[in-house]
C-alpha positions in Angstrom: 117.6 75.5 108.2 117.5 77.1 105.0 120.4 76.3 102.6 121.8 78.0 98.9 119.2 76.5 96.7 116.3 77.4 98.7 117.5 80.6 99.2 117.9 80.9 95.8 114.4 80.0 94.9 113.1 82.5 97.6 115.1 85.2 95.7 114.0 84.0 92.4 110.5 83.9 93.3 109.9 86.7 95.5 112.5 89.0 94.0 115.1 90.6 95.8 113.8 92.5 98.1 112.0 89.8 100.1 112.2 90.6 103.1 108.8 93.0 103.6 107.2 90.5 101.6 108.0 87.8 104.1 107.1 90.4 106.9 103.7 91.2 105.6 103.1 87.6 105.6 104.4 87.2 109.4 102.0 89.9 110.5 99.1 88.6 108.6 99.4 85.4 109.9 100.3 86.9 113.4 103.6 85.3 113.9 105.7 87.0 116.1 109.5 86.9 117.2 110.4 85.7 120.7 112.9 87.8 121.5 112.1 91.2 119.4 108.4 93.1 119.1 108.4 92.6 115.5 110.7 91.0 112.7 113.2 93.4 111.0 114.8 93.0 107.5 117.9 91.7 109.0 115.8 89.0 111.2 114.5 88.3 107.8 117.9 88.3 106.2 119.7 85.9 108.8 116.8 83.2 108.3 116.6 82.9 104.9 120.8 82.9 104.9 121.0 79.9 106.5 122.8 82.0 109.9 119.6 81.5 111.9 117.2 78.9 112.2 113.5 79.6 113.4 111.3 76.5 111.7 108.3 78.7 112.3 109.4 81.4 110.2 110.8 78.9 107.4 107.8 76.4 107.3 105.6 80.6 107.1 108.5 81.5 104.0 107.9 78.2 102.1 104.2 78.3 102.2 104.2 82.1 100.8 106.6 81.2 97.9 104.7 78.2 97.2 101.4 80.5 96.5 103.2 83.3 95.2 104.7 80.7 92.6 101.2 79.6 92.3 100.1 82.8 91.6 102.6 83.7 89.3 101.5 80.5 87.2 98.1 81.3 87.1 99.2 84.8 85.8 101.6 83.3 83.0 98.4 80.4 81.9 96.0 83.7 81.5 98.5 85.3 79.4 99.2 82.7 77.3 95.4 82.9 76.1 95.4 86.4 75.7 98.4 85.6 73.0 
């Protein structure tokens, strides 16, 4: 289950509207709900909250902020040699 720091560094690091981001990433790497068709903002919401636990949706949400944080470093070393 997701608690307030992690939460927090989802928000930081995908920005606050992370939910389609998250969603993109379910669908690209075909993971589907088991009750509903598809995963809705609120699904999204109550996950990463802490009100609902789904470990294959949370292990999916760490592994895309890990290589969005990746990216973002990457970005931030390139810039730094442009300066």
């Amino acid at each position: 289950m997701i608690n307030e720091t992690q939460k927090e560094a989802i928000c930081n690091i995908l920005g606050g509207k992370y939910s389609a981001k998250i969603i993109a990433h379910l669908e690209k790497k075909e993971i589907k709900p088991m009750r509903n068709k598809v995963f809705t903002p609120k699904i999204i919401q109550d996950i990463v909250n802490g009100r609902t636990e789904n470990t294959t949706v949370e292990i999916a949400i760490v592994k895309l902020v890990k290589a969005v944080k990746n990216q973002n470093e990457k970005a931030n070393k390139q810039l730094q040699t442009l300066l």
